[in-house]
DRENLUM-847513 format. One record per residue: residue in three letters; x negated, y, z of N, C-alpha, C in turn. Coordinates in steps of 0.001 Angstrom, whole numbers, padded with zeros to 6 digits, always signed. Each point is the difference from the previous one (the first is absolute). Layout:
<nodes>
ALAXYZXYZXYZ
...
</nodes>
This chain:
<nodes>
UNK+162517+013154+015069+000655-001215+000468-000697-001197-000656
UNK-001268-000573+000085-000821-000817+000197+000942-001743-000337
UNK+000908-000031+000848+000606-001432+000155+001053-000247-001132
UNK-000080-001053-001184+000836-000582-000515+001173-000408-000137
UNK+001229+000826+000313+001193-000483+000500+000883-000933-000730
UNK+000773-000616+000009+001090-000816-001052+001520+000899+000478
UNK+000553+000831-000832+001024+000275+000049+001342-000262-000287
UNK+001608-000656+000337+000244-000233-000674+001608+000948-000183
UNK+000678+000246-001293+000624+001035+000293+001758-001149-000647
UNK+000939+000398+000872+000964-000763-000054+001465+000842-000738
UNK+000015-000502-001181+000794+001374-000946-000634+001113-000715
UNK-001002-000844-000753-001522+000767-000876+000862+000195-000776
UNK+000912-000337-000663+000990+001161-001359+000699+000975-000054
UNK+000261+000311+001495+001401+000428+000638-000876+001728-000756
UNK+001048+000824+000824-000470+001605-000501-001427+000165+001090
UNK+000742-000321+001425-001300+000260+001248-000809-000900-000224
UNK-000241-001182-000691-001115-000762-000159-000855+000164-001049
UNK+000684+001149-000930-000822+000481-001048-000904+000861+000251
UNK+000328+000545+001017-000350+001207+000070-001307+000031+001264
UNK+000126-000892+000570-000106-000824+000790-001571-000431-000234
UNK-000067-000839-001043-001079-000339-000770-000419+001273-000415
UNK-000286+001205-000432-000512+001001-000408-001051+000545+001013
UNK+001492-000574+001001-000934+001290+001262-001309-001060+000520
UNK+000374-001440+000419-001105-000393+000248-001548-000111-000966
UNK+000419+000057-000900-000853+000061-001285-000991+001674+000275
UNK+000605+000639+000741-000834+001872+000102-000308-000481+001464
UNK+000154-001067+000768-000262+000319+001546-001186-001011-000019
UNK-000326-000049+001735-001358-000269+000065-000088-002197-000020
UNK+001584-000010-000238+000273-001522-000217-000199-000468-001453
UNK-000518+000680-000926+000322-000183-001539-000897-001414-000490
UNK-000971-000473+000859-000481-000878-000243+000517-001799+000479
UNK+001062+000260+000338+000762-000480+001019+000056-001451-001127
UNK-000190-001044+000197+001086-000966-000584+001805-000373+000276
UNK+000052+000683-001375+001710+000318+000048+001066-001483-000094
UNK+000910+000059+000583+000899-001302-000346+000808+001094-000192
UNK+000947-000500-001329+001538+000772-000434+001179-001282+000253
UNK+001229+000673+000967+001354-001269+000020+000757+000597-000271
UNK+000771-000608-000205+001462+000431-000301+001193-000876-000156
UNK+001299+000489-000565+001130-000844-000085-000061-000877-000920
UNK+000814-000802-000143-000434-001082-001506+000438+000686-001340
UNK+000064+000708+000105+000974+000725-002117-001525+000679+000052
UNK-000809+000496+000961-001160+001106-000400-001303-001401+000374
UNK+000131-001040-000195-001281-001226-000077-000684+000012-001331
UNK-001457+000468+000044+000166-000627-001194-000980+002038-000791
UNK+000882+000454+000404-000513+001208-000377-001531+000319+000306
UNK-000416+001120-000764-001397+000922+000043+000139+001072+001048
UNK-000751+000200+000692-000001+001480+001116-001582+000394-000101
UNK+000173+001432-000188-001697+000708+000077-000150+000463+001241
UNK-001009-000917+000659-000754+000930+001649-001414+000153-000433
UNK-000483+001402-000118-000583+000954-000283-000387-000607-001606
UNK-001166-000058-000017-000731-000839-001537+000546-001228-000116
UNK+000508-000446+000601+000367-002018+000345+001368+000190-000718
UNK-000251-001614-000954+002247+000015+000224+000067-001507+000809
UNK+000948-000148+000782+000093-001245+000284+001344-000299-000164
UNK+000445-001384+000260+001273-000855-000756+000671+000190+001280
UNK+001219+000486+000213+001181-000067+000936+000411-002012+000771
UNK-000366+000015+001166+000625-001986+000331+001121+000457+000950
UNK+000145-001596-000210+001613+000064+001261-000605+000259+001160
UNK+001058+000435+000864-000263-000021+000937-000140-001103+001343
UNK-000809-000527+000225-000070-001127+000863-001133+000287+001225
UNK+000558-001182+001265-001006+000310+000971-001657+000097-000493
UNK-000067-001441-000555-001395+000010-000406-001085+001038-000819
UNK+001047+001042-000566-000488+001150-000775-000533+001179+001062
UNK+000426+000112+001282-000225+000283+001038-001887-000275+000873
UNK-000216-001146-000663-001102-000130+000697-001067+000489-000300
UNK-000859+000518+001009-001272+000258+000161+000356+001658-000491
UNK+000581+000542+000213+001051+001705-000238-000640+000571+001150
UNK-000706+001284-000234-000195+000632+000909+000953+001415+000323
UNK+000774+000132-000705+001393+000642-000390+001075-000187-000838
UNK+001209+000200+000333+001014-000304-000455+001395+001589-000112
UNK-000148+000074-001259+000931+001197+000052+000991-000548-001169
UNK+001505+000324+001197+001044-000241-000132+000671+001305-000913
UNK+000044-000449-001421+000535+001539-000792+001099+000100-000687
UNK+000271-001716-000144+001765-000556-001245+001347+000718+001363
UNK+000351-001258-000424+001768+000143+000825-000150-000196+001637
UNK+000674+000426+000558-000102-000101+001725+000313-001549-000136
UNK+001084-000818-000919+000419-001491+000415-001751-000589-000337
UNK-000301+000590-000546-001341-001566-000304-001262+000646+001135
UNK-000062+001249+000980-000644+000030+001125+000599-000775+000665
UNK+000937+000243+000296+000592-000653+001372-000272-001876-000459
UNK+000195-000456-000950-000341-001268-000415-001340-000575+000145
UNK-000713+000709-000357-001483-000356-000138-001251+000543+000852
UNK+000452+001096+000889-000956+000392+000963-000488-000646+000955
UNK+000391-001224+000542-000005-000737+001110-001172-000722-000784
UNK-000305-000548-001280-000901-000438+000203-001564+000636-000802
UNK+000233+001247-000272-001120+001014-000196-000661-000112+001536
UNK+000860-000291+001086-000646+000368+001293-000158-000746+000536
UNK+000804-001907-000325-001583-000692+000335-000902-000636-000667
UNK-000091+000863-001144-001371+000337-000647-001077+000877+000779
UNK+000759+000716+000858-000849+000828+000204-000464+001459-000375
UNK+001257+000130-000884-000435+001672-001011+000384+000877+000562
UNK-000630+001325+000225+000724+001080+000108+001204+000439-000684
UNK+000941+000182+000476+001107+000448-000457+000363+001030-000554
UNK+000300+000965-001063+000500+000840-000184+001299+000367-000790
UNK+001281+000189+000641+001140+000047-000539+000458+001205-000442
UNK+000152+000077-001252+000475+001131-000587+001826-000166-000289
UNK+000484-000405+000487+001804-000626+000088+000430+000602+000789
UNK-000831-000186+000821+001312+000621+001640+000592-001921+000317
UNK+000012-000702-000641+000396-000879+000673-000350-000759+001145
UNK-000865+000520+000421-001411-000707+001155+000712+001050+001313
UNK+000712+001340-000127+000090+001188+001151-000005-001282+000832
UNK+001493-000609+000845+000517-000546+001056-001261-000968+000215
UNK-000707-000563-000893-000731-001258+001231-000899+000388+001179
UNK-000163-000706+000684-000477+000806+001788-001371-000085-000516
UNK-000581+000750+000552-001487+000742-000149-000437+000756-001588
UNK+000731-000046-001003-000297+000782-001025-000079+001480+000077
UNK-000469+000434-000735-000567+001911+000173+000554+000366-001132
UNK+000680+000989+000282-000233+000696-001178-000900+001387-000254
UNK-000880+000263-000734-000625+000438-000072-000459+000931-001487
UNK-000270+001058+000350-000327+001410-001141-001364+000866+000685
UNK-001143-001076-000592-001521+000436+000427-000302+001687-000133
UNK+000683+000875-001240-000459+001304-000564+000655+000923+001314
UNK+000831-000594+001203+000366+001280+001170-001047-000691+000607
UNK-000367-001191+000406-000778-000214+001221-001486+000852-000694
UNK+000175-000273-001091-001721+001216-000491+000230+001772+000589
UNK+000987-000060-000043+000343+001527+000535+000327+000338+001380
UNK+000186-001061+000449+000245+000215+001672+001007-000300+000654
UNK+000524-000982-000798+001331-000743+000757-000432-000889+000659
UNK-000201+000050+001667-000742-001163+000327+001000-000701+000861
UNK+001326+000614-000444+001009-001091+001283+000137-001313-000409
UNK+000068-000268-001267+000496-001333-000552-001404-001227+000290
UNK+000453-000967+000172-000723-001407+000240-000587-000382-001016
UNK-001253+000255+000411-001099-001102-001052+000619-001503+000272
UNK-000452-000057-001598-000362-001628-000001-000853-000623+000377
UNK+000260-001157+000192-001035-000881+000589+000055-001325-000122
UNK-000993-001159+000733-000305-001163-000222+001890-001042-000093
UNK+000521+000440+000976+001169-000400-000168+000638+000053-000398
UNK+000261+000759-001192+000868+000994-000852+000620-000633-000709
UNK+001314-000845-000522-000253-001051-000864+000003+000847-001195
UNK+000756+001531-000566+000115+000258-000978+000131+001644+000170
UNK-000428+000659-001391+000377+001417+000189+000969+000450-001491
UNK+001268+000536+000873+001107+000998-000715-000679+000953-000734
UNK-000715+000112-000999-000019+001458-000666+001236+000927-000513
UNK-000008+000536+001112+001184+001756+000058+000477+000135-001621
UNK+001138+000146+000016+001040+000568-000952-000873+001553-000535
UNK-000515+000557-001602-000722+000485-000442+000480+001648+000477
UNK+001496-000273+000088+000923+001461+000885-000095+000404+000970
UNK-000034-000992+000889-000413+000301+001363-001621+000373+000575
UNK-000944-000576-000786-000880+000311-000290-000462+001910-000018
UNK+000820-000031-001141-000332+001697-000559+000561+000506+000882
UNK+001214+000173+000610+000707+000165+000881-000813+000271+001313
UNK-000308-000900+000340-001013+000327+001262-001044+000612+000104
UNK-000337-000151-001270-001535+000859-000265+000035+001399+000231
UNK+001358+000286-000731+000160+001692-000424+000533+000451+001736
UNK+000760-001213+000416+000421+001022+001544-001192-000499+001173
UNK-001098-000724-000263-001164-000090+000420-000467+001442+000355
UNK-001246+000265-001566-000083+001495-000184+000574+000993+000889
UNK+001741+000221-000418+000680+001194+000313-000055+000164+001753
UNK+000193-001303+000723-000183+000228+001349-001033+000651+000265
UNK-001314+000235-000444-000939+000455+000191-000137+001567+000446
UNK+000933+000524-000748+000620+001054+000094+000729+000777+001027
UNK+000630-001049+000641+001021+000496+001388+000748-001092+000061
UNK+001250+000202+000916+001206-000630-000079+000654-000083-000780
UNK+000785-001116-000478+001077+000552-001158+001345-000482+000651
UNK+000804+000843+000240+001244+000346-000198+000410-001228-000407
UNK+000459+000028-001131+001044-000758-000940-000664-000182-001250
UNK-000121-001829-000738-000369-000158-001269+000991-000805-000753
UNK+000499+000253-000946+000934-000592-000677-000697-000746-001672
UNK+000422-000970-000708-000668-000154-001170+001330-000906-000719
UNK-000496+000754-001146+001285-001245-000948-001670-000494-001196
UNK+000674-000875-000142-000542-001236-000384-000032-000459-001648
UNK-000575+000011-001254+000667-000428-000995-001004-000912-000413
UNK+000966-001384-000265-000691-001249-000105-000252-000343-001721
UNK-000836-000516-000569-000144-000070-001194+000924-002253-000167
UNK-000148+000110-001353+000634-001533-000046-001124-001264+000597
UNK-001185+000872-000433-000922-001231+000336-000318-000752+001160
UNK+000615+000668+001216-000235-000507+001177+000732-001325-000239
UNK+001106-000083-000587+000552-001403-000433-000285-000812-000851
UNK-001272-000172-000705-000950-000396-000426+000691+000341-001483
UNK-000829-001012-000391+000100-000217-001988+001844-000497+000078
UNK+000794-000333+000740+001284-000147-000435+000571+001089+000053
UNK-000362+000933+001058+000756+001472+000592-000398+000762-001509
UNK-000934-000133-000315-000348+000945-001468+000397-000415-001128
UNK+000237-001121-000552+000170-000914-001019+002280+000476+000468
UNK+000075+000200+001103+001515+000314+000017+000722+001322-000675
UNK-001056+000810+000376-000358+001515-000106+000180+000451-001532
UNK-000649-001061-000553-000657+000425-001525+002243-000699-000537
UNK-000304-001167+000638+001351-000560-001180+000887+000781+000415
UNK+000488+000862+001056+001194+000153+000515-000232+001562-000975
UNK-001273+000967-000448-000005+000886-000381+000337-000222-001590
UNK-000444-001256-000553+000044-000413-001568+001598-000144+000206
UNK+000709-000703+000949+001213-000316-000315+001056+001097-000279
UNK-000246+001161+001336+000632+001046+000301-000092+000789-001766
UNK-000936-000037-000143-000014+000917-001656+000735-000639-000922
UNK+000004-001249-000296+000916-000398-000780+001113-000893+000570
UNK+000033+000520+001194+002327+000147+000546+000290-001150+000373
UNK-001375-001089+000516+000395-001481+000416-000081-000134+001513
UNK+000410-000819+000337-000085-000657+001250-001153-000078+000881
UNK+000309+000524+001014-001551+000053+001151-000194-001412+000640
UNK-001208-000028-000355-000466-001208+000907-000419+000562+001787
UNK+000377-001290+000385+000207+000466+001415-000380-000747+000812
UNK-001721-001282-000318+000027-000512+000672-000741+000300+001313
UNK-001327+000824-000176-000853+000548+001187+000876+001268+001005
UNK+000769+000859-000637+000372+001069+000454+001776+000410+000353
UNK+000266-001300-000978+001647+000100+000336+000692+001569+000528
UNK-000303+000690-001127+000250+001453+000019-000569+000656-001115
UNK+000371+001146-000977-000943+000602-000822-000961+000615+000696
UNK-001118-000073-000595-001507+000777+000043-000175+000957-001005
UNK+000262-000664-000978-000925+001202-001182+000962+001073+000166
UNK-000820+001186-000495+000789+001231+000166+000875+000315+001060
UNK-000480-000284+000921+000865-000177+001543-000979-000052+001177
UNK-000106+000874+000690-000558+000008+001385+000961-000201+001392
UNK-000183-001107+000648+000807-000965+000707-000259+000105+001469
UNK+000646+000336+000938-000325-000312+001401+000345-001573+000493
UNK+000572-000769-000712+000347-001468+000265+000509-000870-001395
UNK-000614-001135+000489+000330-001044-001087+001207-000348-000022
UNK+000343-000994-000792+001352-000694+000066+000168-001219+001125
UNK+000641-000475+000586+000224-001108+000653-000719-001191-000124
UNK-000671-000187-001468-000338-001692-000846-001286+000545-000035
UNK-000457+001405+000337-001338-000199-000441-001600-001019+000576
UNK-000579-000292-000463-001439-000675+000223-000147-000008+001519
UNK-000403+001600-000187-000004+000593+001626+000414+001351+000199
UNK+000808+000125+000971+000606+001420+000308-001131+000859+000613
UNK+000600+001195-000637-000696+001501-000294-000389+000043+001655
UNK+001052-000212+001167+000002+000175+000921-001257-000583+000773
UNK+000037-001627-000539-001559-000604+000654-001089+000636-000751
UNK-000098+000433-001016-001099+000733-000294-000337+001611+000803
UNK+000822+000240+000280+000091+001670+000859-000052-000248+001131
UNK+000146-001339+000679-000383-000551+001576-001114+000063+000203
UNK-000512-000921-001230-001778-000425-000030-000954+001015-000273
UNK+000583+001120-000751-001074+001001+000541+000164+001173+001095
UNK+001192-000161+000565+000142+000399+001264-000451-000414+001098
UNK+000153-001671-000285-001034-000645+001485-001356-000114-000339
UNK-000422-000355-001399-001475+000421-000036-000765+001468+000191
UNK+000962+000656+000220-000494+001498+000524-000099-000023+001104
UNK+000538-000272+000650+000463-000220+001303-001354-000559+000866
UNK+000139-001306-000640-001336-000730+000384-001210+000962+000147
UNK-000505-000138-001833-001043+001013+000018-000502+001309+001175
UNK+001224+001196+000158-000362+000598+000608+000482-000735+001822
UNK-000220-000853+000052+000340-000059+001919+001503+000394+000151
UNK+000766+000503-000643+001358+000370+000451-000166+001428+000451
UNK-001120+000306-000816-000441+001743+000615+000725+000737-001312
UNK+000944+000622+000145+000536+001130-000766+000946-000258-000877
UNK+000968-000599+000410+000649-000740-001014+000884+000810-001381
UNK+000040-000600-001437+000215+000958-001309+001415-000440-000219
UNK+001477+001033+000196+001249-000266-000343-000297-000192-001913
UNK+000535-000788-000501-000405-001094-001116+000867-000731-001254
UNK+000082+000348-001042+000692-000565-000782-000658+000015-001000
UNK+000593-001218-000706-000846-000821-001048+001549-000062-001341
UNK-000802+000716-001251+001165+000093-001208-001192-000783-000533
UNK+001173-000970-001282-000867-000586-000985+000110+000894-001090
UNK-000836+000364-000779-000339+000875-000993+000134-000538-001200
UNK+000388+000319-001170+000227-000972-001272-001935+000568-000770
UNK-000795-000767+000682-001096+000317-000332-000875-001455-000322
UNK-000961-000559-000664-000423-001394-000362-000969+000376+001689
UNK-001071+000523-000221-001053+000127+000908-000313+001037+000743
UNK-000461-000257+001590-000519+001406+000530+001090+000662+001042
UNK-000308+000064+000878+000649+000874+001235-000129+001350-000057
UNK+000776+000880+000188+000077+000774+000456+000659+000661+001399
UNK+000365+001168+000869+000389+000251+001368-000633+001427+000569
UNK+001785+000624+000397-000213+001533+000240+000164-000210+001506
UNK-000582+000619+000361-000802-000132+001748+000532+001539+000496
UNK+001219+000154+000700+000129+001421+000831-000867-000285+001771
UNK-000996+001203-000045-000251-000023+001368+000168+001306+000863
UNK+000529-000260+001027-000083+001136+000931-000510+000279+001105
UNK-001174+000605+000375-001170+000330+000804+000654+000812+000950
UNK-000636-000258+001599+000344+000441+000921-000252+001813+000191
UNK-001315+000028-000795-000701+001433-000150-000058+000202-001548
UNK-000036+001191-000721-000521+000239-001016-001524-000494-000515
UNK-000042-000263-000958-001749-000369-000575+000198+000267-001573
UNK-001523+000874+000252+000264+000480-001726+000319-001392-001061
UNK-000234+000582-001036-000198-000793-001085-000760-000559-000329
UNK-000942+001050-000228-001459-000423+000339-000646-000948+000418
UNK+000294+000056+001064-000262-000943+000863+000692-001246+000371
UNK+001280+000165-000479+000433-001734-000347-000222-000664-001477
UNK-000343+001091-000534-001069-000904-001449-001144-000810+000462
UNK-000692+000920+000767-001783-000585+000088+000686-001186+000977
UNK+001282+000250+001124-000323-001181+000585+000683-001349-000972
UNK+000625+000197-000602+000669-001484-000841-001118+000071-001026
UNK-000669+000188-000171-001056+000104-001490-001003-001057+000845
UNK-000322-001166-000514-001391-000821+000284+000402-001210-000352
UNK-000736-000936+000715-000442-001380-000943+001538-000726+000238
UNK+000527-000179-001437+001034-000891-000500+001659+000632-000249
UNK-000417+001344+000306+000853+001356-000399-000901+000707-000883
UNK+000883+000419-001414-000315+000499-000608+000563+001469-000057
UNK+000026+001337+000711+000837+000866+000015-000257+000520-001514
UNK+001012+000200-000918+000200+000903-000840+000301+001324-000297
UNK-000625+000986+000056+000052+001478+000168+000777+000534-001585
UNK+001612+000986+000405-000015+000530-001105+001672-000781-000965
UNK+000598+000181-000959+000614-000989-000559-000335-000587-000885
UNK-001040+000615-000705-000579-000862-001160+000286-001336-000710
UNK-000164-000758+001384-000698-001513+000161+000737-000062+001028
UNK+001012+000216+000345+001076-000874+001403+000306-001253-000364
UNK-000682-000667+001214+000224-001582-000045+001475-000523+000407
UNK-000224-001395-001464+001281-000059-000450-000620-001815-000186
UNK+001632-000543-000082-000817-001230+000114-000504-001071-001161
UNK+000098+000643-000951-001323+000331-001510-001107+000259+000449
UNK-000460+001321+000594-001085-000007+000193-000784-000365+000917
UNK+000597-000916+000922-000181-000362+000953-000928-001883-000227
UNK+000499+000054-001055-000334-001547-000606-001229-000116-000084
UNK-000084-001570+000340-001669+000157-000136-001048+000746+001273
UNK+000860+000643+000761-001160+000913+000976-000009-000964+001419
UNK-001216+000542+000494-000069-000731+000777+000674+000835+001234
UNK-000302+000960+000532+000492+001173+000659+001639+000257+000582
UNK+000734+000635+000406+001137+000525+000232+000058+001389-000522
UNK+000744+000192-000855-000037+001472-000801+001146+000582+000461
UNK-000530+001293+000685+001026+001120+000745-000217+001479-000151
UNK+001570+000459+000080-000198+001343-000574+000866+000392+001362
UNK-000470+001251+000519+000361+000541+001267+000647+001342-000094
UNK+001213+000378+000530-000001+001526+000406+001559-000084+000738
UNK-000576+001720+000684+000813+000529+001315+001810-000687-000824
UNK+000573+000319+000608+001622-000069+000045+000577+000943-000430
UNK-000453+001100+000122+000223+001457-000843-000848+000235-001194
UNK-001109-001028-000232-000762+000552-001466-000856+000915+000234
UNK-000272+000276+001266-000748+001524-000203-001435-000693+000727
UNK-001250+000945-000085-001122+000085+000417+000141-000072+001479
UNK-000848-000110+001178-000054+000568+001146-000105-001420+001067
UNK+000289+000345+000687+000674-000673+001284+001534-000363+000260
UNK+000145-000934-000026+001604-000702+000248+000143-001559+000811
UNK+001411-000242+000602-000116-000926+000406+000849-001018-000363
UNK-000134+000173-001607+000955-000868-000418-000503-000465-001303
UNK-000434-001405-000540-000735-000149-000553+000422-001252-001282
UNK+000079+000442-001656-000116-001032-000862-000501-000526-000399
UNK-000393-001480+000095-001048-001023-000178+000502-000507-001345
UNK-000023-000254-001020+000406-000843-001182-002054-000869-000595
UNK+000959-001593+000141-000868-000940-000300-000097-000816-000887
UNK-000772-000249-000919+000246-001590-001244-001501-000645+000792
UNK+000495-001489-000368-000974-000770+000070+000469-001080-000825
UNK-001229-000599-000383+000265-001325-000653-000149-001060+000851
UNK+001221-000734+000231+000382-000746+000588-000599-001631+000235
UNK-000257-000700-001256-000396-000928-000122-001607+000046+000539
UNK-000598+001422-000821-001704+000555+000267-000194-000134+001521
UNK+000860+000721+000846+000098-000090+001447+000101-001079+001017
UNK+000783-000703-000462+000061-001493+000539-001138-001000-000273
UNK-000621-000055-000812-001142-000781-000361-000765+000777+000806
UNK-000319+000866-000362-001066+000765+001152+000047-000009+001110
UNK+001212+000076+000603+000217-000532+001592-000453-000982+000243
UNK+000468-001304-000979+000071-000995+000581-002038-000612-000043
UNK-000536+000380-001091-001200+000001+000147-000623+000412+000799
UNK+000164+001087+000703-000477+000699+001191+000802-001017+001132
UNK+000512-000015+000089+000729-001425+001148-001086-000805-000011
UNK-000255-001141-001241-001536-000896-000733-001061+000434+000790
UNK-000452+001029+000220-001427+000518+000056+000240+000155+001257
UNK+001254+000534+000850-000121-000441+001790-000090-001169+000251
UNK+000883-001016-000566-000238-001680+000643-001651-000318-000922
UNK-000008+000222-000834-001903-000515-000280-000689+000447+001002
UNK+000024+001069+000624-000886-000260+001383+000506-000952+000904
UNK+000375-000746+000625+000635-000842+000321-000418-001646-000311
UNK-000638+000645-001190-000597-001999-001091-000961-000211+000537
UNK-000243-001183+000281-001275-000505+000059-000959+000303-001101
UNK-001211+000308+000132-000916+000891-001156-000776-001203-000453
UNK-000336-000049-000956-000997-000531-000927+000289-001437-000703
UNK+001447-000419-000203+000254-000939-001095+001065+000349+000009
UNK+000431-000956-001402+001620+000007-000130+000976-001012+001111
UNK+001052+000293+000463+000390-000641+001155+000851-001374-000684
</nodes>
């Protein structure tokens, strides 16, 4: 990638903007001239993109200019605030919020199926004002029942869901930690992100007051599945929050129209961005899942046994935050074809 880009990333402190910066720092943008924004309490701060540190500014139109990308990674309120004029700047868009879904002509988009052969979903293009990078669940999600179609028909797929705190950024975790310090020594739960206990508690719904209900989070990766695959095969779906800091995990029942060995639904879920794990050794867990770039899955029949069956256990960790940056970079590298080549814009 030859051309000089100016990048600028909106919520460079946040957890996804940390992480965020890492990934562009290993991709083929690392030479990129970086802008870091953010809210006003994080002005002022240090952020490392790759060898570089640069100083965190407010966020303003004029910080916007001459941006040949713009990735949206803080709070959905400061996308929805400030995107209008990333775009008439002129930047490629990339929203990692979800707050961009509803505007007319936005995509949402998860580049690692269209590499595999999902070719129903809509490229981007010159008109595009912005691209949704897919929820990191729905993502894995599609990938693994990608693969498995390959196989035959399936019957029936069911998945429960376990969400780590971090999807609710540095407050969802920072809640996690006090509500677990409090619980030990017999005090009062704080209740402002989750308005419900978390720690030591696995939850199918929040409280009434919370941030955001459990429910819009279990929508959004239901309709980003949805999306993703065309509305081809749809996954009955529930989403528990897990009293966990980081990392997804999700047990996947499938049921195949015909029998198919084992065997042979290893080799087919085994390849690029699945990591199949053979064995219990090393069953991915969402510890070890940290840090990887991959989807780590451990597979077997419904009965446990060797052979041919048509009933099938998928169990998955991924690192969540790792996944989303990577999407959304791969999103980056579809609209850069798209740039005008040979200066900064």
């Amino acid at each position: 990638m030859p051309d000089l880009y100016k990048i600028a990333i909106v919520g460079a402190s946040s957890l996804r903007g940390k992480e965020l910066n890492e990934a562009l720092a290993e991709s083929p943008f690392a030479n990129a001239d970086f802008v870091l924004m953010d809210e006003e309490e994080q002005i002022g701060q240090l952020e490392a993109v790759g060898d570089e540190v640069a100083l965190i500014q407010r966020i303003e139109p004029e910080s916007f200019r001459r941006a040949d990308f713009v990735f949206f990674a803080g709070s959905e309120e400061a996308t929805r605030k400030h995107w209008h004029s990333a775009q008439k700047a002129g930047a490629s868009i990339v929203d990692m919020t979800g707050a961009m879904e509803n505007e007319p002509g936005v995509l949402l988009r998860a580049p690692w199926l269209q590499e595999a052969g999902e070719a129903e979903a809509e490229m981007p293009g010159l008109t595009t004002p912005a691209v949704v990078s897919a929820n990191p669940a729905a993502v894995a999600l599609a990938l693994l029942m990608q693969r498995v179609e390959q196989l035959g028909k399936v019957r029936c797929a069911a998945a429960t869901v376990l969400e780590p705190a971090s999807e609710y950024g540095r407050a969802g975790m920072d809640e996690l930690h006090q509500q677990t310090v409090t619980l030990l020594n017999f005090q009062s739960l704080p209740r402002m992100v989750y308005d419900t206990q978390v720690a030591f508690n696995a939850t199918p719904v929040f409280g009434e007051a919370a941030r955001t209900p459990l429910q819009a989070s279990e929508s959004r990766i239901r309709r980003h599945y949805s999306l993703l695959r065309a509305g081809k095969h749809p996954v009955m779906l529930q989403l528990v929050h897990a009293p966990v800091f980081h990392g997804y995990t999700l047990s996947l029942a499938i049921e195949m129209e015909q029998p198919v060995e084992l065997e042979r639904m290893e080799s087919t879920l085994q390849g690029e961005h699945i990591d199949l794990i053979l064995g219990d050794a090393d069953a991915p867990t969402n510890l070890s899942s940290a840090g990887q770039s991959d989807v780590l899955v451990r597979l077997r029949t419904a009965e446990d046994l060797q052979g041919a069956s048509r009933q099938f256990w998928v169990w998955a960790a991924f690192d969540n935050l790792k996944l989303a940056s990577l999407n959304a970079v791969a999103c980056a590298m579809e609209l850069q074809r798209l740039r005008p080549k040979g200066k900064v814009q």
